[in-house]
VOGU-3710 file (C-alpha; in Angstrom, 3 decimals, decimal comma):
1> xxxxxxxxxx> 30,045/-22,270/23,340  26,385/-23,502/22,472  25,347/-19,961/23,889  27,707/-18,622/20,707  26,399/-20,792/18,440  22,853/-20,370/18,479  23,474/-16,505/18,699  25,360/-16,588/15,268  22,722/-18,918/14,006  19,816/-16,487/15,208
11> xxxxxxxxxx> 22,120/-13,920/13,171  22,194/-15,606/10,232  18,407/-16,183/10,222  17,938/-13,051/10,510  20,359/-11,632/7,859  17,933/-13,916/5,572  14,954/-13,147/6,234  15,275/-9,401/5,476  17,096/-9,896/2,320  14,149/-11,331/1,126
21> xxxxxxxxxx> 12,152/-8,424/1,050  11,405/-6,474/-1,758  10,142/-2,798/-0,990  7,515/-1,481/-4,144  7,244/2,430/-3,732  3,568/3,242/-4,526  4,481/6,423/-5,962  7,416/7,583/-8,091  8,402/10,357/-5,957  6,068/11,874/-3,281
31> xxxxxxxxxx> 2,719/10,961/-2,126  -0,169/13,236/-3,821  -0,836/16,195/-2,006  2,634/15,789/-0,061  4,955/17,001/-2,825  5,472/20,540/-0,733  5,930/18,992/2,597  8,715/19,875/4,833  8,178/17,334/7,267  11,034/14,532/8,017
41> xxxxxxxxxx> 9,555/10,891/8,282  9,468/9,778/11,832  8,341/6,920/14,230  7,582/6,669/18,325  6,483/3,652/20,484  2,729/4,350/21,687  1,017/1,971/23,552  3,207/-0,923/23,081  3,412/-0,255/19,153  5,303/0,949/16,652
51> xxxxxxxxxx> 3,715/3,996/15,015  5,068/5,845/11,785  4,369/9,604/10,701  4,824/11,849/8,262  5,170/9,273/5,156  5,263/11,545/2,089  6,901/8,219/0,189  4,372/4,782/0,955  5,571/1,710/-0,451  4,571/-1,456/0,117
61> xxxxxxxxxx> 7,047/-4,364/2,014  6,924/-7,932/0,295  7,989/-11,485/2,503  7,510/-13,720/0,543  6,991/-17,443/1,356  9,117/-20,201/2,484  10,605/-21,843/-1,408  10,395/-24,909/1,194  7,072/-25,308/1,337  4,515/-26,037/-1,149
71> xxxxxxxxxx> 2,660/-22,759/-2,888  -0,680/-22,757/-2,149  -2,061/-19,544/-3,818  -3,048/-18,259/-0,713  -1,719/-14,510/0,310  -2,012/-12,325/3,322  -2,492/-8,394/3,039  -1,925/-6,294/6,047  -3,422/-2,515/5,670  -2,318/-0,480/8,821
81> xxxx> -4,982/2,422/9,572  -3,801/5,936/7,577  -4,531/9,559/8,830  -6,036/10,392/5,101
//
């Protein structure tokens, strides 16, 4: 029964955290210089890590804080490495 529980909890947890994102598209449309592209997006597992290819649409994923906890100012930016 506690096994249950903590697995719907987890669940729930979950469900909240990613309805807190907010995904800003850096582009209206495609990329520059990917407009004639063919290519479907795609990911594979290398090395232990998630890789993505082929983005002709970036965008940029927002978590936002805890509303719990005090603002501080402070913000993290995480820029993954790029082909171009």
């Amino acid at each position: 029964m506690k096994k249950n529980l903590f697995i719907a909890a987890a669940l729930l947890f979950t469900l909240s955290v990613n309805a807190q994102q907010k995904v800003i598209p850096l582009y209206t449309g495609a990329a520059p210089g990917s407009e004639s592209w063919t290519w479907q997006e795609a990911t594979v597992d290398a090395f232990g890590s998630k890789a993505v290819y082929n983005v002709s649409s970036p965008s940029l994923t927002v978590f936002r804080a805890d509303t719990n906890v005090q603002a501080t100012g402070a913000a993290v930016i995480i820029c993954p490495g790029g082909a171009f």
